[in-house]
Structures are given as C-alpha cells and as structure tokens.
Phi, psi and omega in degrees: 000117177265146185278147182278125173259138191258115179284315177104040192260331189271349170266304167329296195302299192306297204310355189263331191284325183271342159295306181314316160272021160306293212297337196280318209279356173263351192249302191320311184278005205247301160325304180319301202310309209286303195316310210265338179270308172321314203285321162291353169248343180304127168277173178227120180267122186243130173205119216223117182230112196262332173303302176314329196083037187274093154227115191195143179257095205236158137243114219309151157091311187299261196224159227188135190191092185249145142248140209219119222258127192266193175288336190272018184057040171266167176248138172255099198265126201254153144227148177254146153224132187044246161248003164317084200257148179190135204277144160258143184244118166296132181293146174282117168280148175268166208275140198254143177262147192287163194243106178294146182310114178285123163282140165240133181317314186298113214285145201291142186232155157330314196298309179309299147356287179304297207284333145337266151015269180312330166309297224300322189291007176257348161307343186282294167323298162329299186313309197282304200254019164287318183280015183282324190243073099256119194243116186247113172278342178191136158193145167226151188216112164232156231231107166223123196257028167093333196247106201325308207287343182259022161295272154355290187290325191300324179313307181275349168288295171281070118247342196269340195271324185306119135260192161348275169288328184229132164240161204220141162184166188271114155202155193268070190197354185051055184265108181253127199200109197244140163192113156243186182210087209245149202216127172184165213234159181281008175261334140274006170265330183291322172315307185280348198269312168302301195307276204301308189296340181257350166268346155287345183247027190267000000 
C-alpha cells in the first residue's frame, strides 16, 4: 500500500483564492484616496477678458464652464465634462408667485445689536483668509470712471501698483476694460472654508 504524499498544492490555491479579494479591498481604497488628492490638488480656474470676449470657469482636466456674448447681446452658455463639449440652452421656468412677507413685529433688543456688531469684526479675518487661497495669476484693468479729477489722482496710483502680472491704468476717453485671471485649488478653499467656520463660530 503506498503512502499518500500531501503536496500541499490544494492549500496553496484556496490560500490565493482567498487573497485575492483581500487584494481588491486594498487597491479600491487606495485608489479612492489618489482620485480624491488629484482632485484637491487640480486647479480651478476663473477668467474674465471683456476685450477679449472671455468668460469662463474651468476645472483642469474636469469641468469646463464657458459664455460667449453673440452680436445680438444674447448669452450663449457652453460646458465641457472631460472632453465632452455641449452648448446648455436654459429652459423656460414658470413664473413663481411671490409669498407674503411675514413682518416681524418684534422690536430690534441690544442682544440683536451686539450681535449685529460682533458680526462686523469678524469680516476683517474672514476677508484675510478668503484672499490667502485666491491667486491672481493676471489681471489688467483699464479704468474712466468719468470724473478728470478723480481720473487724475488715480493715474499716478495705478502706475506705482502696476507690475509685471497686473497692470493698472487711467484714461479719459471712457474706455472700460477688465481681465483677470484668478486661480485656486480646492483643497485651499476647504482649508479657508474651516478657518471662516471657526471665526464664526468664536
């Protein structure tokens, strides 16, 4: 009678059979994570050229969000998802009948006051740290806001603010003309969106 040798082949195989969805529950979540840090690091883009005909919103890579103003002053609104481009024609809404105004009776207290107050000194911070993660990659502006004199003082004001990336300038002839280019990513608007939420809530 000869004896049975356990190659041990048939425990190998279950233990692999049984790796394998080990192996899916460590690449799925793994995945998720890099999917979700691209995405917090992908910029977001704003850029508004009124010489140009420039109005538009993007995320690389993403979304897409463009309006591009015809001859007849109509607005024509376009989007991208990836690479998918498609014009949106906005739909007619029906007209909503308005809700009367509950007036309230109740005479305005100190408490009300204060916190009115107490609000406004939280605007300074709020301000500071919304402009920390918006980055103006470009902008130029040129500006008559009609009035020689104050045309004037503003003239040597915007040539000493002007640089490189921003130009700034005066002129009497009433020409208005804006372009920027402002840039930031979403994981500093949740960063400054935490911030505004702990000065509100001080």
């Amino acid at each position: 009678m000869t004896p049975v040798i356990d190659t041990g082949i048939k425990s190998t195989s279950t233990c692999i059979r049984k790796v394998k969805p080990m192996i899916w529950l460590l690449i799925i979540p793994c995945f998720l994570l890099l999917l979700l840090l691209i995405l917090l690091w992908l910029p977001l883009e704003i850029e508004v050229d009124t010489q140009e005909n420039i109005y538009q919103v993007r995320w690389y890579g993403m979304f897409a969000l463009w309006v591009v103003l015809t001859e007849d002053a109509r607005w024509r609104w376009f989007y991208q998802i990836f690479y998918w481009q498609r014009e949106w024609i906005p739909g007619k809404t029906k007209p909503k009948t308005p809700k009367p105004k509950v007036q309230n009776t109740k005479p305005e207290t100190s408490q009300t006051k204060s916190k009115l107050s107490f609000s406004i000194k939280k605007i300074r911070p709020i301000l500071k740290s919304i402009s920390k993660v918006l980055h103006f990659k470009r902008l130029r502006l040129n500006l008559d806001t009609g009035d020689f004199l104050l045309n004037a003082w503003l003239y040597p004001a915007f040539q000493a603010a002007s640089q490189k990336n921003r130009q700034l300038s005066i002129n009497f002839w009433g020409e208005q003309d804006l372009a920027f280019l402002l840039q930031t990513r979403l994981s500093l608007l949740a960063i400054a969106g935490l911030k505004v939420f702990f000065i509100l809530k001080r």
